[in-house]
N, CA and C of each residue as an Amber inpcrd file, in Angstrom:
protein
   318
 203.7300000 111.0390000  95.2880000 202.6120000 111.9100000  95.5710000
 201.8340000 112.1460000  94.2930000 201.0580000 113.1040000  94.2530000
 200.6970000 113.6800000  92.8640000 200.9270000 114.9290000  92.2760000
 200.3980000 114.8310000  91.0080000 200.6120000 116.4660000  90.5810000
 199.6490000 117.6790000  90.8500000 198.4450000 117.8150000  91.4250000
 197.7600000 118.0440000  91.3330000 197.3890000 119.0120000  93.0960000
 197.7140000 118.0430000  93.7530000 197.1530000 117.8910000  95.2000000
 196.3550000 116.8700000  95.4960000 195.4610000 116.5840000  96.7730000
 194.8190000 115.8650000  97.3580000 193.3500000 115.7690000  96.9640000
 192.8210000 115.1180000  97.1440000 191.4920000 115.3270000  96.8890000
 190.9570000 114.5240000  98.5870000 189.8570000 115.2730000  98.8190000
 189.6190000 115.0110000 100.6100000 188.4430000 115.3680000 100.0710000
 187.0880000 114.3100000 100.6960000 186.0530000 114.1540000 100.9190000
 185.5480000 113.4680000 102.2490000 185.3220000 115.1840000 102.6420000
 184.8010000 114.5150000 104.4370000 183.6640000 113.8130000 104.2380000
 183.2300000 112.4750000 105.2590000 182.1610000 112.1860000 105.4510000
 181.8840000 111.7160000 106.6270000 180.0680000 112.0130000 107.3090000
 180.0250000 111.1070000 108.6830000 179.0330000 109.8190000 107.9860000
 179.3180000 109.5860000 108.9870000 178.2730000 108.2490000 109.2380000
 177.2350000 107.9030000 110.3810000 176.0710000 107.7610000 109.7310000
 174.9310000 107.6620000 110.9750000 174.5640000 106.1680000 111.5840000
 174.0670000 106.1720000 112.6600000 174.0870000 104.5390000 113.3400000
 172.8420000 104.2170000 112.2870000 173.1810000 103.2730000 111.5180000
 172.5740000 102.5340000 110.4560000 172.8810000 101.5180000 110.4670000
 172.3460000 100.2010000 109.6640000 172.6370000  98.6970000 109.3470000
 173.9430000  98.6170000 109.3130000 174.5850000  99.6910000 109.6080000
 176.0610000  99.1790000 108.7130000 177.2240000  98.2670000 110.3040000
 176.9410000  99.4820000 111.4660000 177.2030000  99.0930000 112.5420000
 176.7870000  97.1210000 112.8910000 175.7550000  97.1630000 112.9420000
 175.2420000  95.3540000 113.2690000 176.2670000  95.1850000 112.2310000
 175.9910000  94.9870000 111.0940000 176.1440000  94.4180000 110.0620000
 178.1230000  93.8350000 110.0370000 178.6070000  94.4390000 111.0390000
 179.9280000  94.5990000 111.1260000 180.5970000  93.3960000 112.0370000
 181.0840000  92.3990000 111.8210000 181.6410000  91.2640000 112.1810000
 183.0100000  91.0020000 112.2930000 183.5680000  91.9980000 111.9810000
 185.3780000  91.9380000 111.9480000 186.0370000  92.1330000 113.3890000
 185.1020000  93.3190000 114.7780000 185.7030000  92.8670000 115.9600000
 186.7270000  94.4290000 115.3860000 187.2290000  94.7080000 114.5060000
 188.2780000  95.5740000 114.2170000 188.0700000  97.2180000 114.7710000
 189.1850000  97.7890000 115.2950000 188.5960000  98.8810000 116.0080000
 187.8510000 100.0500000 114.7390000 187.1220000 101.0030000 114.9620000
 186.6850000 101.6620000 113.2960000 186.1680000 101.0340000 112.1090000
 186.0770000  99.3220000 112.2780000 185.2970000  99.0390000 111.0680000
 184.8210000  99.9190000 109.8250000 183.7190000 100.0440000 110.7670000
 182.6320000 100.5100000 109.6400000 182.8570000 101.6770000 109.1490000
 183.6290000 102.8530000 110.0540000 184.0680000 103.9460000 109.1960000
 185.1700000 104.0970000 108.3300000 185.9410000 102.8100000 108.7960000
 187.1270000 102.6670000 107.7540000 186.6260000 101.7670000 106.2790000
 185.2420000 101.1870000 106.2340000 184.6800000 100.3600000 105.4980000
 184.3310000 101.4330000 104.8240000 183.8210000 102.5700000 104.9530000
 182.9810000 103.6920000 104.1690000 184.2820000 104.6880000 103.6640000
 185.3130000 104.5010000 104.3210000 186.6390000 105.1120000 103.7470000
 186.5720000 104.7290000 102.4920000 186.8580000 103.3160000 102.4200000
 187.4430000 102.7970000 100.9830000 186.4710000 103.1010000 100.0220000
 184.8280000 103.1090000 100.8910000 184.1010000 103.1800000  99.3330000
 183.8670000 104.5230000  98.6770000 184.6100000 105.5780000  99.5080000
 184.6190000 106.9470000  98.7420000 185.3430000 107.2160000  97.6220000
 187.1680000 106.3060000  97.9490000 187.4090000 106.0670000  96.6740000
 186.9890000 105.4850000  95.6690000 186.5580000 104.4520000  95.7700000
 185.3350000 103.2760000  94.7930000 184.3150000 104.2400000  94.1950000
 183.5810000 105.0670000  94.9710000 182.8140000 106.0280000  93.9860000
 182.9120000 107.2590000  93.3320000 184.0880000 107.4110000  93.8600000
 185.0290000 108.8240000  93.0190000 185.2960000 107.9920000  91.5200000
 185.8980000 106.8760000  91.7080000 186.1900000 106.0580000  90.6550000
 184.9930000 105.4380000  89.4580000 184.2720000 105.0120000  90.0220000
 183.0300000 104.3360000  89.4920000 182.4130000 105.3870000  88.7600000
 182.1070000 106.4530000  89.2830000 181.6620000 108.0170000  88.3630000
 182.2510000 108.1880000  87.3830000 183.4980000 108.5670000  87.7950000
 184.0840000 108.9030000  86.6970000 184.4870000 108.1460000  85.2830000
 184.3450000 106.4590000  85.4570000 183.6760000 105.7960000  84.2700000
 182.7710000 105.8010000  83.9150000 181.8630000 106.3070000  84.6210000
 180.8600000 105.9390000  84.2530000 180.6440000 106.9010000  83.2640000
 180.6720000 108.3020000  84.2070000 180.7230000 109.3860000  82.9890000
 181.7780000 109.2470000  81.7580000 182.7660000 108.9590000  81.5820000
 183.5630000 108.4980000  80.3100000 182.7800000 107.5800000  79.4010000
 181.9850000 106.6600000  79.7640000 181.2340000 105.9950000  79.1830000
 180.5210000 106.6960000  78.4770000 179.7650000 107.3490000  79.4090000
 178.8220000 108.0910000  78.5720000 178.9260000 109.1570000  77.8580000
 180.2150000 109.6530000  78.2930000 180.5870000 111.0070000  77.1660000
 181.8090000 110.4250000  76.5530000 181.9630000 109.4610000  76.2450000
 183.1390000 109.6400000  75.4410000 184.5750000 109.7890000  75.6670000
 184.8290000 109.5950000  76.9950000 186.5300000 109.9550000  77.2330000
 186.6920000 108.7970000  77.1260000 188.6710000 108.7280000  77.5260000
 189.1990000 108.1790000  77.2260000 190.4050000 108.0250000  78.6130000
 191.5990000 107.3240000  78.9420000 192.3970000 107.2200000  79.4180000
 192.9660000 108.3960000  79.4760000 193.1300000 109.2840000  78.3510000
 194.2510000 110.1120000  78.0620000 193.4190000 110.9130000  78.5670000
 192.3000000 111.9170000  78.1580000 191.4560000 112.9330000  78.3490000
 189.9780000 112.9000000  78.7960000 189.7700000 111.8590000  79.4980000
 188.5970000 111.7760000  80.5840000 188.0260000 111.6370000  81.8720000
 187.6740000 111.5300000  82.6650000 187.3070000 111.9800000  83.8070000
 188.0960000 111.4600000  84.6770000 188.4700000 109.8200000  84.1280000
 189.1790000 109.0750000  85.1030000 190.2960000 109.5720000  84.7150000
 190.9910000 109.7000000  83.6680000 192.3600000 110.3630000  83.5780000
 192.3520000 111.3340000  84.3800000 191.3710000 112.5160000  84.4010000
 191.6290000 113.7950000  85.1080000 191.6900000 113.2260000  86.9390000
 190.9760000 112.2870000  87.2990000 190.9180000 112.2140000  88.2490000
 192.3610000 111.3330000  89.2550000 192.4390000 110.8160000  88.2430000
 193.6680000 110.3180000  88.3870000 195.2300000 110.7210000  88.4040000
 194.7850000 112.6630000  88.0690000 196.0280000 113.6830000  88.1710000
 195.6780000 113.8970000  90.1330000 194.5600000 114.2990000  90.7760000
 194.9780000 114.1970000  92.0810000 194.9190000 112.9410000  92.8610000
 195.1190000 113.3980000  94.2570000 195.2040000 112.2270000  95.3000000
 195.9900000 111.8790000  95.7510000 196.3340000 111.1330000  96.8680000
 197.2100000 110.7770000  97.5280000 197.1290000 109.0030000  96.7840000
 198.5760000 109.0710000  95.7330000 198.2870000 107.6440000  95.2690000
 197.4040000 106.9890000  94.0580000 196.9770000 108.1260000  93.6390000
 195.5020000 108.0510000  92.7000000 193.9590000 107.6150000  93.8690000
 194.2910000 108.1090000  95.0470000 193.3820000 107.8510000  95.6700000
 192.8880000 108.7380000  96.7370000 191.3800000 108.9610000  96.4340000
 190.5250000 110.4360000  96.8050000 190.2090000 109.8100000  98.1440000
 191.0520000 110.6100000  99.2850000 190.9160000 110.8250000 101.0250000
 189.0770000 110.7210000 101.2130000 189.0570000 109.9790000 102.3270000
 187.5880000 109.7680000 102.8010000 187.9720000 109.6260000 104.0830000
 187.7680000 111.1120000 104.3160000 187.9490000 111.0060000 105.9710000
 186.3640000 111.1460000 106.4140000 186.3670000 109.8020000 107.4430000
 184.8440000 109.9130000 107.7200000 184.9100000 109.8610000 109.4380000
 183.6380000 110.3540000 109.9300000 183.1690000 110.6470000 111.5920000
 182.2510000 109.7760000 111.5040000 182.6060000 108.7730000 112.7320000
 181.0770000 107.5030000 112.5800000 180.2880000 108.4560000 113.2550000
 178.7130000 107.5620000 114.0380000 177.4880000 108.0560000 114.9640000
 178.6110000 108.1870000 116.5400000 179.3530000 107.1880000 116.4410000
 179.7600000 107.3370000 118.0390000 181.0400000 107.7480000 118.3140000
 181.3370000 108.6280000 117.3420000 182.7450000 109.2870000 117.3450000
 183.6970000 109.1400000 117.0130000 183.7810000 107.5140000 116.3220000
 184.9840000 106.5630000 115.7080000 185.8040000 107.3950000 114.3620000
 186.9860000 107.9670000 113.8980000 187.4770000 108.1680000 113.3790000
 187.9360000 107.2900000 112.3770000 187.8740000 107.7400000 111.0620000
 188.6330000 106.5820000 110.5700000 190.2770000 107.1600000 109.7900000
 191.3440000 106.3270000 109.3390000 192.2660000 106.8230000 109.2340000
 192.5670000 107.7660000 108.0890000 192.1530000 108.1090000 107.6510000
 192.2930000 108.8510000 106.9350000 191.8890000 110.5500000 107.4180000
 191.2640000 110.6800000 108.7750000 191.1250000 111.7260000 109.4370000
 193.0730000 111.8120000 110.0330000 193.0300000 111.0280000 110.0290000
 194.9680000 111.2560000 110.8070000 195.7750000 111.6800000 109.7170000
 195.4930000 111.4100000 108.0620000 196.3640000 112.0290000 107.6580000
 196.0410000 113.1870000 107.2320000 194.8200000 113.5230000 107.4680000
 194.0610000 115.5280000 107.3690000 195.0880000 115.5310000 108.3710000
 194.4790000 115.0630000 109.5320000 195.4960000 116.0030000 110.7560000
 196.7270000 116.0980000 110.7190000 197.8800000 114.8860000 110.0050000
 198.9520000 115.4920000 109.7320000 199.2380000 116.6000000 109.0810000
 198.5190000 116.3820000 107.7020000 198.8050000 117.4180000 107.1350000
 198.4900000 118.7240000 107.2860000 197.5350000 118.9560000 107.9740000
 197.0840000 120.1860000 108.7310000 198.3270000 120.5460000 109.8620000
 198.4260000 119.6360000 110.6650000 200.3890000 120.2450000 111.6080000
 201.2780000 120.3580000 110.6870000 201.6250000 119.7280000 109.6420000
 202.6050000 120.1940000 108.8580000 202.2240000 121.5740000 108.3350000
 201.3660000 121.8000000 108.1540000 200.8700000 122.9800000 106.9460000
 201.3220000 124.2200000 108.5040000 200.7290000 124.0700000 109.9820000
 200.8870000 124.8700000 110.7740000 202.2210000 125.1550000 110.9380000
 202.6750000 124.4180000 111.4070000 204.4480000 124.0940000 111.6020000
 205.1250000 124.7450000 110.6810000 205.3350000 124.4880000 109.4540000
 205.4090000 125.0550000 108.1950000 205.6190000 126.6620000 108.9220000
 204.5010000 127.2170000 108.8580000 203.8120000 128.4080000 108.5380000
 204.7660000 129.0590000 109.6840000 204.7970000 128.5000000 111.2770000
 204.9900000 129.4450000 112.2060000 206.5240000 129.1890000 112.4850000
 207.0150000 128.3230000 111.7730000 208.3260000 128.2060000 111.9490000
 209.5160000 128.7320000 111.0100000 208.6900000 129.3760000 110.0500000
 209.6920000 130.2710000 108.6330000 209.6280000 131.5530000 109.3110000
């Protein structure tokens, strides 16, 4: 796990190019396609900003960012235009029943 906690960035998605554009046939494509790139730009920032200010591995953005997450990797739970979930909404929702469960069962 991490030290830190999770990092969760909801997002939807609107019927845009991205839908056509989608050729895999796979159920959730495109919202599981916009999953991955939330981590990609959590990541990409935060070099970028190191770049430009000066961090480092040890004490810069990507280091810091790299204390949360599931994995070193920032949750993108996204809602397509037509209701498609992508997986990373299932592990909010686990962890949301665990967190309930938890609570009403102590």
């Amino acid at each position: 796990m991490c030290s830190k906690g999770t990092l969760v960035d909801v997002k939807t998605l609107s019927p845009s190019d991205v839908y056509p554009d989608d050729r895999t046939r796979e159920s959730n494509a495109a919202v599981n396609a916009r999953q991955v790139r939330v981590n990609q730009d959590y990541h990409k920032i935060a070099k970028d900003l190191d770049t430009r200010l000066g961090g480092d591995q040890q004490d810069g953005f990507g280091a810091e960012l790299s204390t949360f997450g599931r994995d070193r990797v920032a949750l993108g739970p996204i809602v397509g235009a037509f209701g498609e979930m992508s997986s990373h909404v299932d592990l909010h929702a686990d962890a949301i029943a665990d967190a309930l469960t938890a609570e009403h069962l102590t």
